[in-house]
C-alpha positions as CSV (number, residue, x, y, z in Angstrom):
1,X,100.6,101.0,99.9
2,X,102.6,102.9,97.3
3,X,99.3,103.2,95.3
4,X,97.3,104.4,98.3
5,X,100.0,107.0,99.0
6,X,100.6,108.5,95.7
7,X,96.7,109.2,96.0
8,X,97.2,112.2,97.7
9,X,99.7,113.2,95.4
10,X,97.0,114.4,92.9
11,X,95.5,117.4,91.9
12,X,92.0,116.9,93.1
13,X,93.4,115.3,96.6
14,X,95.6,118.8,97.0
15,X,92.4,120.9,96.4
16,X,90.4,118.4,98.9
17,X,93.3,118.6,101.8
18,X,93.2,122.8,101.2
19,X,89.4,122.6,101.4
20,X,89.4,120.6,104.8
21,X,92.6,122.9,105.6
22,X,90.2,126.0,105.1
23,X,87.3,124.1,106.5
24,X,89.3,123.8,109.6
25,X,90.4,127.1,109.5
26,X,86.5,128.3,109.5
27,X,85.7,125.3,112.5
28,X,88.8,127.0,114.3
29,X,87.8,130.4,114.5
30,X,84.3,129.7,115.7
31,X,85.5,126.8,118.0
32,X,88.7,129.4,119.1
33,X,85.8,131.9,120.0
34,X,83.6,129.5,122.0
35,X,87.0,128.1,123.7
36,X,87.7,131.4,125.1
37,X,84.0,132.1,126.0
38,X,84.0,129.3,128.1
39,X,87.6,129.8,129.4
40,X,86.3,133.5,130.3
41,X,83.3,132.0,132.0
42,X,85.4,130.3,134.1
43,X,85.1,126.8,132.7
44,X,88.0,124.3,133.1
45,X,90.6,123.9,129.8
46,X,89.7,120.1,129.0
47,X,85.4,120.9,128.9
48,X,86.2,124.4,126.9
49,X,87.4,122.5,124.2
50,X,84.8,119.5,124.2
51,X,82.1,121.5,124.5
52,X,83.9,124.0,121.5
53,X,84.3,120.6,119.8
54,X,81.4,119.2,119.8
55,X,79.3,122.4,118.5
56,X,81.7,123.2,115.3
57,X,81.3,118.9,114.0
58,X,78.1,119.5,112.7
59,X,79.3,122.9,110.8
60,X,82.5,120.4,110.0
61,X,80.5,117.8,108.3
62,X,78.2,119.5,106.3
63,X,80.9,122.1,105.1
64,X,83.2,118.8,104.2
65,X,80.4,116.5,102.6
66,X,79.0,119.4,100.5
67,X,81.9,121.5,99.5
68,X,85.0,119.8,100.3
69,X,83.9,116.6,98.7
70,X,81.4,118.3,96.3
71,X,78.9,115.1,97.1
72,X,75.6,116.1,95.0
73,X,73.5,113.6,96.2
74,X,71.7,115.2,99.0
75,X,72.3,111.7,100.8
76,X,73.2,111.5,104.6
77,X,73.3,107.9,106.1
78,X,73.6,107.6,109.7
79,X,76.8,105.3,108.8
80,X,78.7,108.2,107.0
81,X,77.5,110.6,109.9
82,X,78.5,108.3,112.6
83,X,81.7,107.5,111.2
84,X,82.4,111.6,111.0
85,X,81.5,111.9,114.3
86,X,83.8,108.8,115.0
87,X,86.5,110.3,113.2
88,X,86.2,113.8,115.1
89,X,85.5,112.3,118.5
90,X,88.9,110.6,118.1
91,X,90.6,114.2,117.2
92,X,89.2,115.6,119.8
93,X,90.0,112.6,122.6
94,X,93.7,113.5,120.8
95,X,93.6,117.2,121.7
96,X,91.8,116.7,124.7
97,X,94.4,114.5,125.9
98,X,97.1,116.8,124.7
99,X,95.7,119.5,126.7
100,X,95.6,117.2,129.8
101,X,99.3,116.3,129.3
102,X,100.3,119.8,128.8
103,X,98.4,121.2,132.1
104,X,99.8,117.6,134.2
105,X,103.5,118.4,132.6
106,X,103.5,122.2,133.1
107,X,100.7,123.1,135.5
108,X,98.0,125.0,135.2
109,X,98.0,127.0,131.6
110,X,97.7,130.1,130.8
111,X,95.2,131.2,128.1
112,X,98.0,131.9,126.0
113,X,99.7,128.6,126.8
114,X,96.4,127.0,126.4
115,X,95.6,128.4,122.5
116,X,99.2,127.6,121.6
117,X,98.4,123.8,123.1
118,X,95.2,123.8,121.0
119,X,96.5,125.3,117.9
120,X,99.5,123.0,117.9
121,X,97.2,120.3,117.9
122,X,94.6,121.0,115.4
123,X,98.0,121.4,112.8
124,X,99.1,118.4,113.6
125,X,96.0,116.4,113.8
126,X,94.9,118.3,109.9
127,X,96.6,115.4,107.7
128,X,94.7,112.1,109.4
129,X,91.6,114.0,109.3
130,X,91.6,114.4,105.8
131,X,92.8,110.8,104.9
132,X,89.9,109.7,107.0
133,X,87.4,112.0,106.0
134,X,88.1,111.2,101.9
135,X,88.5,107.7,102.7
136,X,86.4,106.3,105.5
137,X,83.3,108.5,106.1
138,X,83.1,110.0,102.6
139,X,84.8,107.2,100.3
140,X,81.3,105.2,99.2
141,X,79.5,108.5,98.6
142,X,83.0,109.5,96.4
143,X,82.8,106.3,94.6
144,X,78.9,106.3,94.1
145,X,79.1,109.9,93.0
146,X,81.9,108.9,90.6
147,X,80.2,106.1,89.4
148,X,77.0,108.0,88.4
149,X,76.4,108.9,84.9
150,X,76.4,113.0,85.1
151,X,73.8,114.7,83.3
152,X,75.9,116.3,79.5
């Protein structure tokens, strides 16, 4: 366990978690954008953010498997992919939920009240991502990639 901790404590693991940090950042804005569409369009809070959700994954995964993870190998199995989805489908069922709670506590939200839910979430929710992106959807491509013979 110590091991497994210590391996985010490295340099490359701090440059991943600020590349899924920024990758989020990027997923945010657009999926901030088409939450408030849909909110303006009269949609209920809890499908806003679904729908928001599940447009910005794709954007998610390729911007993480390609640049996050720098994976070279052009390679997308439907495993890897379904486990991203997996991943992100339980983040979302987490801030979906957390958005439920928030309107059954408090009421109906404001928009205001409703961003602050959502942004609180996606902070919180940034570290689990990352330690299952880099070790459950992306950790054989990492260790093929690393096991590869690179071209001098």
């Amino acid at each position: 366990m110590r091991r497994y901790l210590r391996s985010f404590m490295t340099k490359e693991a701090f440059e991943q978690f600020v590349k899924v940090g920024l990758v989020g950042v990027a997923n945010t804005i657009v999926s901030f954008a088409l939450f408030n569409l849909f909110l303006w369009m009269g949609w209920w809070s809890v499908a806003a953010v679904s729908v928001a959700f599940a447009l910005t994954t794709f954007m998610s995964y390729l911007l993480n498997r390609i640049w996050t993870f720098e994976l070279k190998d052009g390679k997308v199995s439907g495993t890897e992919t379904m486990r991203f989805y997996l991943v992100n489908v339980a983040a979302w069922a987490g801030t979906a939920g957390t958005m439920w709670l928030a309107e059954t506590m408090f009421g109906p939200l404001s928009k205001v009240s409703a961003n602050a839910v959502y942004l609180t979430t996606s902070i919180v929710i940034l570290l689990p991502k990352f330690a299952s992106y880099r070790d459950i959807v992306f950790g054989k491509a990492i260790k093929e990639q690393e096991n590869t013979p690179s071209d001098a």
